[in-house]
Each structure stands twice: as C-alpha cells, then as structure tokens.
N, C-alpha and C positions, 0 to 999 in steps of 0.2 A: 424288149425281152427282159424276162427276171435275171438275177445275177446267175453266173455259173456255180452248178451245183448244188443249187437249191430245186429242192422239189416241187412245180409246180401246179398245178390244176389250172386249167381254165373251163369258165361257163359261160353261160347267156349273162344268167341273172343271179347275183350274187345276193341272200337274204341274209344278216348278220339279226340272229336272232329267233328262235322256236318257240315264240308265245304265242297267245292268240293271235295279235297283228302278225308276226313274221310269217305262220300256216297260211293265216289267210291270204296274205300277200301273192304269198308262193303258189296256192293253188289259183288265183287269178289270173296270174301270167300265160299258164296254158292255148294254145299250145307252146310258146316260150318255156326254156328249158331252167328251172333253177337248180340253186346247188343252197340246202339252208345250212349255215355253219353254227354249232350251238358247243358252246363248255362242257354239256353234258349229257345226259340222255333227255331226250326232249318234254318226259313225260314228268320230269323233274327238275328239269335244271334250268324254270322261269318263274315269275313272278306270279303269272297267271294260274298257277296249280295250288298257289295259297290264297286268293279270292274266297273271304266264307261272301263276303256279298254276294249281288246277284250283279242282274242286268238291267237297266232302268227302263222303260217302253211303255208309251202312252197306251194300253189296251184295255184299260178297265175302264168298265160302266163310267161314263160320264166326265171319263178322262178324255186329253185332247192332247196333242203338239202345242197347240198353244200353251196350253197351262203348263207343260214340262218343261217348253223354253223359259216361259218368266220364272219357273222355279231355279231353273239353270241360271238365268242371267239376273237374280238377285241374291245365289250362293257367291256368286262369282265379284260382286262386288263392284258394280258399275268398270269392269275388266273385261267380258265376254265378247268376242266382235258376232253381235246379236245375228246377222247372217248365217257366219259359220256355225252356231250352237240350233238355226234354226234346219239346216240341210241335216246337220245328221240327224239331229230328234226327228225331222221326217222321215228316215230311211230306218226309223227303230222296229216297227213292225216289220220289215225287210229283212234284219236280219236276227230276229228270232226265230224266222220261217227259215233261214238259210239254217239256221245250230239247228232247228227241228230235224231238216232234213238231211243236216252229216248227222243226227244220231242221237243227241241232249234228248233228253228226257226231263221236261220242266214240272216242276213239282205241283199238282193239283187240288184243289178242295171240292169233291165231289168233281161235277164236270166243267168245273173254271180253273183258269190258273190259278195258283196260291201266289197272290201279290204282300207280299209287303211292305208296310210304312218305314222310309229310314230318314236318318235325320236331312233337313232342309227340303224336303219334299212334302207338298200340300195334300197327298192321300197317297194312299199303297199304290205303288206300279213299278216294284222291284222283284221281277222274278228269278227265284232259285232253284237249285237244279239238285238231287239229294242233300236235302236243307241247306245245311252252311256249307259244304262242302263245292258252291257252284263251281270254283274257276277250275278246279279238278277233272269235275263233269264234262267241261265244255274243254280243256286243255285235252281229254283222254279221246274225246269223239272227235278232234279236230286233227289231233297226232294221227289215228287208225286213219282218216279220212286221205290226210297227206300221202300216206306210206301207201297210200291206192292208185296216187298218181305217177303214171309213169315218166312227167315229165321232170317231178320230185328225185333229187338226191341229198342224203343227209352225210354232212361230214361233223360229225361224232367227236369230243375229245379234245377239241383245240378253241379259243379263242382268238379272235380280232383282235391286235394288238395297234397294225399302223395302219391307217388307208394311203393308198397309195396315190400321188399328185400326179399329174401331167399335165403341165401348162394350163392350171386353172381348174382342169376337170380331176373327176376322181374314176382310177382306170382299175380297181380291186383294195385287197385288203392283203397284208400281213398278219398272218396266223400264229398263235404258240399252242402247242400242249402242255401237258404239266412239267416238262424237264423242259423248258425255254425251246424246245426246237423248232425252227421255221417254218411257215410253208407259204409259198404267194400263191396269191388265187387272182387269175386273171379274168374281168369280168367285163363286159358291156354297161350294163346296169347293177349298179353297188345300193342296197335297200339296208338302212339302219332302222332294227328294230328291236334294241337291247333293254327297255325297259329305263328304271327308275336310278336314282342316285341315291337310297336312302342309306347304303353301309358306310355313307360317307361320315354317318352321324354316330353316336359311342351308343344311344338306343335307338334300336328301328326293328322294323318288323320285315325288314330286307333281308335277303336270304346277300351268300357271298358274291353271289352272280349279279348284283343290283346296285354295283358301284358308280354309275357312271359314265362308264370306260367309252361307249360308243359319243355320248355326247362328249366328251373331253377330245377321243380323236379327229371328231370333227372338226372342233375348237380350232386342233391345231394345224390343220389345212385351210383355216380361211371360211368356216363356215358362219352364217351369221346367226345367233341367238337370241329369245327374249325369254322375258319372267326369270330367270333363273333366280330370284331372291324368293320367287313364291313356294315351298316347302308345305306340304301337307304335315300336319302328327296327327295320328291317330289316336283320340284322347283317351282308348279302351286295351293296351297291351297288359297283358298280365306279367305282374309284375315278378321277376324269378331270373335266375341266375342264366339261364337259356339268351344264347344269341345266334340269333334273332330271335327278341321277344314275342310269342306267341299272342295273336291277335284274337279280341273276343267281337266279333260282329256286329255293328252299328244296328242287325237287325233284334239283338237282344233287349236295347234300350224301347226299338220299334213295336214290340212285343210290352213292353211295361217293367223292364228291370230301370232302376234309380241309381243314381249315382251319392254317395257317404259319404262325410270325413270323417276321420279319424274319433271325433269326436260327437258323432250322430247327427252332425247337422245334414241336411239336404245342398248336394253341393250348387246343383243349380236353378234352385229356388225361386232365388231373387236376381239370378245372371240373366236372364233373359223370359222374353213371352213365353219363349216355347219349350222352355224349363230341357229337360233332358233331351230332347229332339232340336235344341239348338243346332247351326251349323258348326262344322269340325271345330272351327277354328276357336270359335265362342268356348266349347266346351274341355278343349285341348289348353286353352290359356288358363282356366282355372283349372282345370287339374295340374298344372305345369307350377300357377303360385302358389296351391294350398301345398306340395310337395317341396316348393321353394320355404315357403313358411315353416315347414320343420314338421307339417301334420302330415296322415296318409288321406288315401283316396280307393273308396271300396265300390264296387260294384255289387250292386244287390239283386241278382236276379233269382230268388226261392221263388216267386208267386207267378215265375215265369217256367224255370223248371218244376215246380212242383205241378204244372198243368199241364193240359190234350198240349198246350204248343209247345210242352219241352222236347217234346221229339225231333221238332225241326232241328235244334240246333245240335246235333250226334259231335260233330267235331269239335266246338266250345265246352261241351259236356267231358270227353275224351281229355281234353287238352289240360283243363280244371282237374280234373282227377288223376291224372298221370303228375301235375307238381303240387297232390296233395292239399286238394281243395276239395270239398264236397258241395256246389254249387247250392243243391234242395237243404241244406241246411248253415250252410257259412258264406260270407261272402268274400266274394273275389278283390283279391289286391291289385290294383290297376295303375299305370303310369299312364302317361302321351308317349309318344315314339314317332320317328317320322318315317313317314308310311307313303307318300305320292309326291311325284315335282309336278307341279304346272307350268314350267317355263321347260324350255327344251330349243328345238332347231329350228327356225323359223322354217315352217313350207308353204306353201300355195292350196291352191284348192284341190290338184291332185296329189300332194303332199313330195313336191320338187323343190329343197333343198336351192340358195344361190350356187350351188357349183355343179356343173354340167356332171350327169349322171351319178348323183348321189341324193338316193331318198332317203324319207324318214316318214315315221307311223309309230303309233300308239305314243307311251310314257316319255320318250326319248325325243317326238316331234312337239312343237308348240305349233298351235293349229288356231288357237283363239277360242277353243272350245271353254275352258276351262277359266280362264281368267285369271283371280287374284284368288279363287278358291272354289277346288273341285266338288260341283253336287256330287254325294255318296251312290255307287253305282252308273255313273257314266263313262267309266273309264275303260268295262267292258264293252259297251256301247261303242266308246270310240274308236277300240283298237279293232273290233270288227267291221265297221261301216270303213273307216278309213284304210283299213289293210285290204279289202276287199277293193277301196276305190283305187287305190296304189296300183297294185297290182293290173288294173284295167287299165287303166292308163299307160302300167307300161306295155300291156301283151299289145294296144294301139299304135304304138311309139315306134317309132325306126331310130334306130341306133347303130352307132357304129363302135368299133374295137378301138381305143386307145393305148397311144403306145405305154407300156412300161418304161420309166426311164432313172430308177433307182439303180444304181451300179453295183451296190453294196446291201449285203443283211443287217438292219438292223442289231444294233448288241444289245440284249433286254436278259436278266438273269430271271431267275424262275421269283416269283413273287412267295412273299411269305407274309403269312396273315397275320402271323403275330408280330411283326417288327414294332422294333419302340418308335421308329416314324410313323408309320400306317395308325397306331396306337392313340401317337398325342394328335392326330390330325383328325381322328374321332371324337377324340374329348374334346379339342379346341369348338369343332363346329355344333357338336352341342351346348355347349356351355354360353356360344355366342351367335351361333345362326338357329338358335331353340326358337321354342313358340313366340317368346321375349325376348326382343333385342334391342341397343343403345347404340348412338353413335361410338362413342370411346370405346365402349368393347369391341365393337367392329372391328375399328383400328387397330388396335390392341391384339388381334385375331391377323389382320392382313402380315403386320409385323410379323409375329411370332411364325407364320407359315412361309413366309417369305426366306428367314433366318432357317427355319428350319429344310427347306427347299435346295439352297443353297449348300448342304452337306449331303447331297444325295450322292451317292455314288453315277457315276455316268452312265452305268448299264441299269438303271431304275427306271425305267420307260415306262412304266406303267404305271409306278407310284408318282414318278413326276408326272404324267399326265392326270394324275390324280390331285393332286397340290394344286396344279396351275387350273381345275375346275373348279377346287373350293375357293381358291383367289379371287376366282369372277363372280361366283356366289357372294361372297361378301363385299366385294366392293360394289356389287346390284344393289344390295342391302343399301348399303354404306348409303349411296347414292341416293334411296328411295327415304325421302324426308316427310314420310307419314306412314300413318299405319293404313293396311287397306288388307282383308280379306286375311292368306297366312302368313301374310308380314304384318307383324306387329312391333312399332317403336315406343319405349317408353320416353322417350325423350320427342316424339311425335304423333302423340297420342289421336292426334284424329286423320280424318283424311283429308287428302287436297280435293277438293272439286275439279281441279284446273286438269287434275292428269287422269281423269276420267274418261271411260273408253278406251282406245288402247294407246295413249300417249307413251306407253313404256317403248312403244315399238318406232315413234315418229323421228325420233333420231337416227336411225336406219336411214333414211335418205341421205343426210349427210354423208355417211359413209358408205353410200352406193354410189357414188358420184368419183368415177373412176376410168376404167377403159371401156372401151365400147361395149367389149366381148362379157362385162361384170355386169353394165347397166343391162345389156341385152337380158343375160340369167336372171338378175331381179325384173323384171319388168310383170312379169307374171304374179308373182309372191306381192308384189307391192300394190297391186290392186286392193289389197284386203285394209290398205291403210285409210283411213280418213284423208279431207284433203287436210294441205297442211293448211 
C-alpha cells in the first residue's frame, strides 16, 4: 500500500512518457489497460514534436535492408550488435504502413515518396512528413490516434520523479506536478519512455523535458546501463540566444547547403570523402574546433532556399527568419549542440529492462541499435518499431501486482531551472563531456560535480538524481580510452580494435553474478552479448 494520505492511482500499465515510443507502446498493450503519465500536453511536451528529420526505411528503387544495415553499422562505429540493427531495419516498411494508417501523410514527388539524402546514408531513404516539420506530423497522428483508444488514459501535468522498488522489481512511479505535489501510481507494468538527456548540456537542442530524469531514476533502483559516454551533437544548431537552440536539419546539407568559416573557407573540404554529408560526429567536431579556435561557422544554404526544394524545408525557413536571418540571401550561424544519447538502459529484445517489471524504449533504452553513433533518421525508426514491440510483448505477458512498500513521501521541492547548481552542471558537461574530451578534464569535471553534489539541499531529488547521471557519463568517458564514433579523446586519438563490437557492454556479466532472482532477470537481455 502507498503511504497514508497520498493520492493514489493505480493501472495495468504504467507508460512514463508521450512520445512516439511511449503512444505506441500504450496502444499495443490493448486490450491491457494503460495510464501514459506526461509533464505536459502530449502534443507538446516530447522530443518527438521537434524531429525536422524524417524516418529512415529501405523503400526506394534499388534500396534494400541490406544496405540500410551496413550504413547503420558503419555510422555506428564497429558499436552496433549487427542483429539488433538488422530486425528492426527489417520491420521499416512495417511501420511506415502502421503511421500511414494512424494518419501521416508522407510527403510525395509526383506518385513516389519524396526520400531524402541525409548524412551517413548511401542514397535517399529518409521520409518526411510536411517537410521538416516530420516528428510533429507523426507526434499529432499518434496523439489523435491514442485518445481513440479506450483502453488509453492520459495523466496530464505531473512528472515521474521516483520509481518505486519492491524487493528487486519495480511496482509504479512517484509523480510531481509543478508545486512538488505527490502522487503514486500503482502499476503491474512500469514502461520508461522519457527520451533523451541532452538539457544536461549548456547547448542542446533539448527541450526542458529532455533531462534525463527517467534514465537517472532507473540508475538508482539498480538498473543496468551502457554507452552512456556516447552523446550525439548536432553539428547544425543555430546559433542565437534561444534555449534550446533551434535545430536546422541534416536534410538541408542533403539537399546541397555547405558548411563556411568564418573566414570563407569550406569547412569540410578536406575533413572527410564525403565532405558535408560526413557522419554527425565527423562534422560536429570540426564545427566544435573551428569555434574552439576563436572562428565562426556558417551554414550556406541560398542555392538550397532559392530553389523548387526550398519549400520542403517551411520550419528551417520559419526558424531563420524569426532570429533574423534571411536564409535566400545570408547565411546561417551555426554551432554543434548535443541533440541524441546512444547509451541508455540496457533491454532485451522485447525491451525488459534487468529489474522485474520495468521497460524501456526509444532514446532512454540502449537496444544496440545505435552503437557509438546514431545514423541520422533512425531514431524515429526505433522508437516506433520498438514501442510497438514493447508494447506486444507486454499485452502477451502475465503479470502480477507488486506490493508497494515505501512507508513515506518522498521530500522533493519544486525544481527551478534557473538554479546556479542546475547552471554550473550544464556548463561543466559541455565544456568537458562536448564533442572533444581529455582524460584530465574528465577528472577535473567528476570532482567539481561531486563537490558540487554534496551541497545539495536534501529535498533536491531531482537535481541530485541529475548530478549522479552526469557522474556516470563522465566517468564512462573517463573510462573509455579511445575515440570511437561520439566519443572523441584527444589524448586518445584513435580507436581500440580490442573493444570492438559491443565490449562496452561485456563487463555486465561481472556484475550480474549475484542472487538467483538478478541472474534469472538478466538471462534474457544477456543473450544479445557476444561470448565472453
């Protein structure tokens, strides 16, 4: 039972999260009852309503699964557990027929789709949905679509703050709304699907709901992790006082806009074969030192809006023009920003989490899909195929009710965005978990959060579960003594051969080597390991 005089709710199936994966989640369970708990109003308050990308899907002429895997698993960085990235690029056409049919309307050129080229991909097969505008598109038909199911209830207004433990398993969540007030929500099945950690950083293109916070609560019930050192930035934010910086779409460069310096050179010329269409990471580290070196960094797309394809891009257009840019004749100032995590909660192949009755999907799981660095456009890919397979997997599942066994509310004050902790703990992980990182600065970072950790007030529950994520971000960093994919070390400039595949994850066994009832819960999830 929850403590006296707290208000309770209980459900089936508890979705912490209203993005693409958490809808789809929720409407798989069917007939299973869910309840999806979101910060906000749902057509708004995720990640997935800022997507200008598309959806990535082998369906053009001469395209194949094949070829969308090996683009997947050479973005990724000899990282990708080749399997995993091959089930769901097979299940890509599946679910673009499934957003067909909640309602998307994918964008056409005469009577073909309109694909396009984006970076690290060997030909167009990125579809978008009112141009740039996709994850909108698909976040708006997915939300109408949920609010149709009667087995759907939305609880509006509060966030996930604690999960709740019961000898090993996880039996609900602890809720706040905006004045700290409580609510337990007692669940069978507890599904985390809160997205990304990029507000963690002082630039990102994360909205405030994108802290974290889901994978940090896991953290601290015992759930098991990997990748969390690998950080996406987005080498194309524009650059303006706005935070979260507004993102310009990988598909502008895909289209033929160039990347400047300051000084007219071509910035990545001579960085790579594939000049602008390099992978993120490639083209995020040199926009990251030409702006470390004191120069700027412009984005050129006139010969892009000045054409038939300016039209695709309405919301880059919109976005440019609202902070006083005119795209068709000036160019765009641009930073990196960190924009995706690839590491997240380790799950299985129906995305089961080590602790009894606690999933995870999309941004927030680590699946293997993604590796050391996400191909551009698969991240809608995954949070549909995977929220979709979640979701099936549980409405299959028998489950039982665990008990609640917290005697006490939580003390947690209302969070404030501007605090000078929440402040320097932005600055600190950009400055030292950016595109370019060092051993000593690492360190140098662990300390100073540590020190700063330790003056939290005791009712900071939120911010300290925030600290103690960036902690293990860095000390992953720390850890990882090469560069590979979006971890880049200058003090370990290339990569190891040796931890090739997904060796980040093989120390996991060590630490599954416990009571019965732990080996039993990994038993499933550790299939996806190589042997040792």
């Amino acid at each position: 039972m929850a403590p006296r005089g707290l208000q309770v709710l209980e459900t089936d199936v508890l979705v912490v999260g209203a993005g693409a994966a958490g809808l789809c989640t929720a409407m798989a369970v069917a007939p299973r009852r869910a309840l999806v708990l979101s910060a906000g109003k749902p057509e708004t308050s995720t990640c997935t309503a800022l997507a200008q990308g598309g959806i990535a899907a082998p369906i053009g002429p001469g395209d194949s699964v094949a070829a969308h895997v090996a683009d997947t698993l050479l973005a990724a960085c000899h990282s990708s557990v080749d399997h995993v990235a091959a089930n769901v690029i097979a299940r890509a056409v599946d679910a673009v027929e499934f957003l067909e049919t909640a309602g998307v309307v994918f964008d056409h050129r005469g009577s073909r789709p309109a694909l396009h080229l984006e970076a690290g991909h060997s030909r167009p097969r990125v579809l978008h949905a009112e141009g740039d505008r996709t994850g909108r598109a698909i976040l708006n038909a997915l939300v109408a679509r949920a609010r149709e199911c009667e087995h759907i209830a939305f609880q509006t207004g509060q966030a996930a703050s604690l999960l709740e433990a019961s000898d090993g398993s996880i039996a609900g969540a602890f809720a706040l709304d905006a004045e700290a007030r409580p609510l337990a929500i007692t669940a069978r099945e507890t599904v985390l699907a809160t997205g990304g950690l990029g507000r963690l950083f002082e630039y990102t293109t994360n909205e405030t709901y994108a802290a974290g916070d889901g994978l940090a609560m896991a953290l601290a019930r015992g759930a098991l992790a990997a990748g969390l050192e690998f950080v996406q930035f987005h080498p194309t934010a524009l650059l303006s006082e706005q935070d979260p910086l507004p993102l310009l779409t990988e598909a502008l460069r895909g289209a033929g806009a160039t990347l400047f310096t300051g000084s007219g050179r071509r910035l990545m010329l001579d960085r790579h074969p594939r000049g602008d269409l390099a992978p993120r990471d490639v083209i995020a580290r040199a926009v990251w030192e030409c702006r470390e070196s004191g120069d700027e960094v412009f984005l050129d797309g006139r010969a892009v809006f000045c054409s038939a394809r300016g039209s695709e891009f309405p919301a880059a257009l919109a976005t440019c023009r609202a902070h006083g840019v005119d795209p068709h004749e000036q160019l765009i100032p641009v930073t990196a920003a960190a924009h995706y995590h690839m590491g997240g909660l380790v799950v299985d192949e129906y995305g089961r989490t080590n602790l009894e009755g606690l999933w995870a999907c999309g941004e927030v799981a680590y699946t293997g899909l993604h590796g050391a660095n996400r191909l551009a456009s698969n991240s809608l890919l995954e949070a549909i195929v995977c929220g979709r397979s979640v979701g099936a997997q549980i409405r299959r599942s028998e489950s039982v009710r665990r008990p609640w066994i917290s005697a006490s509310v939580p003390q947690c004050a209302p969070f404030d965005e501007g605090c000078e902790a929440w402040t320097r703990l932005r600055r600190l992980m950009w400055k030292h978990m950016g595109p370019v990182r060092d051993g000593p600065d690492l360190v140098s970072a662990i300390r100073a959060i540590r020190a700063i950790r330790r003056s939290l007030a005791a009712d900071s529950l939120i911010l300290r579960q925030r600290f103690n994520l960036a902690a293990a971000m860095l000390n992953a960093a720390a850890a990882r003594e090469e560069s590979r994919g979006a971890h880049w070390r200058r003090d370990f400039p290339q990569r190891d051969p040796t931890r090739d595949g997904i060796g980040a994850l093989r120390s996991i066994r060590q630490r599954s080597r416990g009571s019965r009832r732990r080996r039993a819960n990994l038993n499933g999830w550790l299939s996806i390991l190589p042997p040792s």
